[in-house]
C-alpha positions in Angstrom: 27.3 7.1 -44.0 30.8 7.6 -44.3 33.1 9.7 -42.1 35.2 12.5 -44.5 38.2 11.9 -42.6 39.4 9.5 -40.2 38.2 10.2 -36.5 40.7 11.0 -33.8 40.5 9.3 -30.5 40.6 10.5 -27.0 39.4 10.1 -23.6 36.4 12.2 -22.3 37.7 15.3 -19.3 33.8 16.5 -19.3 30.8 17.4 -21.0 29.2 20.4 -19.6 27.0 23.2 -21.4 25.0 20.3 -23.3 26.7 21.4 -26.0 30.4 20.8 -25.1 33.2 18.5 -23.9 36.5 18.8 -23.1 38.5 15.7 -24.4 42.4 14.8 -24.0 43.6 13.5 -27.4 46.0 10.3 -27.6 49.2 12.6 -28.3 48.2 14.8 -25.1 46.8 17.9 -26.4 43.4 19.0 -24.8 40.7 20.4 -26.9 37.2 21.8 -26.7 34.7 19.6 -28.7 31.0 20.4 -29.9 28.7 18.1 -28.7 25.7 18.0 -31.7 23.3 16.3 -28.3 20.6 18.1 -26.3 19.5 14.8 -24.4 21.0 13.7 -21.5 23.1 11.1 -22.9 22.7 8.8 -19.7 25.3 6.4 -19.5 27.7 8.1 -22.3 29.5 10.9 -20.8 31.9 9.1 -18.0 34.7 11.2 -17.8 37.6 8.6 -19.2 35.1 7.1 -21.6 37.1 6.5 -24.7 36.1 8.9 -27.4 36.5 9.5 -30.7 36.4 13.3 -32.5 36.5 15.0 -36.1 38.1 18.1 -36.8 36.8 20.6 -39.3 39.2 23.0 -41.2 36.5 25.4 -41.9 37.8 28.7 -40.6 34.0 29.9 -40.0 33.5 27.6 -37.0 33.9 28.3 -33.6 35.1 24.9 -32.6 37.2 22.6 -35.3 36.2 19.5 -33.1 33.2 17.8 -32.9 32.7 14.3 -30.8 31.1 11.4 -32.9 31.5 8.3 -31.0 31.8 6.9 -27.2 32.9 3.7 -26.1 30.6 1.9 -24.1 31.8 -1.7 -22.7 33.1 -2.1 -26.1 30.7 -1.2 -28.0 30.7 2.3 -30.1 28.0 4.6 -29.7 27.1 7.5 -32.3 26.2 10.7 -30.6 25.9 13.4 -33.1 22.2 13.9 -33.6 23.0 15.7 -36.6 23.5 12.7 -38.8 20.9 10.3 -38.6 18.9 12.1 -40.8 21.3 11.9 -43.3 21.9 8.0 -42.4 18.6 7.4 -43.0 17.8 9.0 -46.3 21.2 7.4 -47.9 19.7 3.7 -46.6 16.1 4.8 -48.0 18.0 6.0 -51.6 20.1 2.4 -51.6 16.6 0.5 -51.2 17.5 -0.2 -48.0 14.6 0.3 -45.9 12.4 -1.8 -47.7 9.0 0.1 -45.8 9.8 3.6 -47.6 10.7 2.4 -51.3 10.0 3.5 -54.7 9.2 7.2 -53.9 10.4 9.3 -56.7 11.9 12.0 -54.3 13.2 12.9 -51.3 13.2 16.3 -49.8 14.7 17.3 -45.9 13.9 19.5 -43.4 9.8 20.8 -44.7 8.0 22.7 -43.4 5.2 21.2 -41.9 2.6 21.1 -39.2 2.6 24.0 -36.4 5.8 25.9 -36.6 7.6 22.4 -37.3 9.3 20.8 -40.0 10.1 16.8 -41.1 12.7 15.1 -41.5 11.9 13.6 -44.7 9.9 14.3 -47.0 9.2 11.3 -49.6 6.9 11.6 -52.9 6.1 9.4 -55.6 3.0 9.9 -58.4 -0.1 8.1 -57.3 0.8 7.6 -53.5 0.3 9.7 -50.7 2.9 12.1 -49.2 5.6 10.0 -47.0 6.2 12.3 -43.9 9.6 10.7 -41.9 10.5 11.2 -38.5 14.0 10.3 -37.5 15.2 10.3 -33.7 18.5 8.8 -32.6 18.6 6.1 -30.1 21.6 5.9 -28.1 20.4 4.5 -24.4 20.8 1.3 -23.0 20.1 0.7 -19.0 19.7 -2.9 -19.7 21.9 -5.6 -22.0 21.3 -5.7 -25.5 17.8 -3.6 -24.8 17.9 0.2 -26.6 15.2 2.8 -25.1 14.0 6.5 -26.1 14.2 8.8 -25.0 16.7 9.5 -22.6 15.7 12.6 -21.2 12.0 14.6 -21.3 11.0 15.8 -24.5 8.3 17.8 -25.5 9.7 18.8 -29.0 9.2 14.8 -29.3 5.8 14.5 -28.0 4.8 17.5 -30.6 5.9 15.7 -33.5 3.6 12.6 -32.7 0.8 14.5 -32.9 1.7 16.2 -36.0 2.5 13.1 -37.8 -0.9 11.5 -36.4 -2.5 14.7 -38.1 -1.0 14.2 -41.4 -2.3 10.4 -41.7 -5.3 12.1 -40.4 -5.4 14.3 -44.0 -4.7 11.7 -46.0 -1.0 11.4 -45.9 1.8 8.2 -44.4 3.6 9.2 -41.4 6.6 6.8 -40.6 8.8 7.2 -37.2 12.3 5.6 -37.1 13.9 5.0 -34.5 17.7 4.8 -35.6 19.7 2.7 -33.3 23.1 4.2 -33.5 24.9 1.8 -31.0 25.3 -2.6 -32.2 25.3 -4.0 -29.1 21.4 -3.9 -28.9 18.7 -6.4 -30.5 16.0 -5.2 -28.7 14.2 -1.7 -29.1 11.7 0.0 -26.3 10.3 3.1 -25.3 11.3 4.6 -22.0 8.1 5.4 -20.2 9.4 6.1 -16.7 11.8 8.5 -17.8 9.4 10.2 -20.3 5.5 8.9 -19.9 3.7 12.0 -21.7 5.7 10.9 -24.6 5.0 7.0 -24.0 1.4 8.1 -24.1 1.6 10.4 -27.2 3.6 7.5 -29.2 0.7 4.9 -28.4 -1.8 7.4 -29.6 0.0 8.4 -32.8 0.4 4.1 -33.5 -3.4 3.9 -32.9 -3.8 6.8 -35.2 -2.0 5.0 -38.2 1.4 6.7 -37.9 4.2 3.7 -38.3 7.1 3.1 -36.4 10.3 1.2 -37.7 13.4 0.6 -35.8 16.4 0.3 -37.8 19.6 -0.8 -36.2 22.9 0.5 -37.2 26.7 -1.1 -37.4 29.0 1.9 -35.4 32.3 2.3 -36.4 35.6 4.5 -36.8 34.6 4.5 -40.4 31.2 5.3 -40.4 27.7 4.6 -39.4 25.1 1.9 -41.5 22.0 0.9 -41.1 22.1 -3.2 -40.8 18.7 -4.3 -40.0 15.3 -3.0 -39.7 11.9 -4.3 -38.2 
């Protein structure tokens, strides 16, 4: 995945609302980014933190900026939730992600389940439906060692037993875990911040739902999935 534009860098004022951050660009001005992040983002909101922006031109948005990365100890660290999913399914269509190959399409955001809808959707003649989870890792307490979540999350917890239902119909249900930070070769779940959802991800893998971890190179330019396991 490919930023449109080059980013702009800045340094982090404050993130405050969830959803926004004030950030002081290189040449001085002081603008009002939207931050596409409902979790806590522990570790990645120091005020001075290096960051770096976009900036829309369409007139219909309320904010032209959004922040995509953070520097953390000199490693970048993509924030905005709203692109794994797309990170993902471009890997999956370049035969990438070996594990979810040679479906004949690819559909986003169905419905699915109670009041929910997937990710991904893959679907090939003769195979069962491929539902795909995506969540975005982006904590690290510990060198070299990524964790999710990094807040609570029930929304989380849901989908793991919605995806154990599917295999339970007779469908595949995959969750990746998309590392969107390159400073980490390691990959766990955060039970003490979160332990309903360390429970409900142990039931879903004794269930038959899958779990691959896919690590991603960060950069100015854009975001690629390197690795996964």
């Amino acid at each position: 995945m490919r930023f449109s534009a080059p980013l702009v860098p800045g340094r982090l004022v404050r993130r405050y609302k969830r959803f926004l951050a004030d950030c002081r660009l290189d040449g001085g001005e002081e603008v009002t980014a939207h931050v596409a992040n409902s979790g806590s983002m522990l570790g990645l909101a120091t005020p001075g933190a290096r960051v770096f922006l976009s900036r829309s031109n369409d007139p219909k948005r309320k904010l032209a900026w959004s922040w995509e990365l953070v520097e953390v100890d000199g490693a970048l660290v993509g924030i905005n939730t709203g692109l794994p999913n797309r990170i993902v399914a471009e890997a999956i269509a370049d035969g990438r992600i070996p594990a979810l190959a040679g479906y004949d399409r690819l559909r986003r955001e169905v419905a699915y389940g109670v009041r929910s809808r997937v990710d991904l959707l893959l679907e090939g003649e003769g195979r069962p439906a491929c539902y795909v989870e995506v969540k975005s890792v982006t904590l690290s307490r510990r060198a070299g060692l990524a964790e999710f979540p990094d807040a609570v999350t029930m929304r989380g917890a849901k989908h793991l037993g919605e995806l154990a239902a599917m295999v339970g119909a007779g469908a595949r249900a995959v969750l990746v875990y998309l590392v969107q930070r390159g400073d980490c070769a390691a990959f766990e779940i955060a039970a003490d911040i979160d332990p309903v959802y360390a429970a409900a991800a142990r039931a879903a893998v004794l269930a038959g739902v899958e779990t691959l971890v896919a690590h991603a190179d960060v950069t100015t330019g854009g975001i690629e999935i390197r690795t996964v396991f």
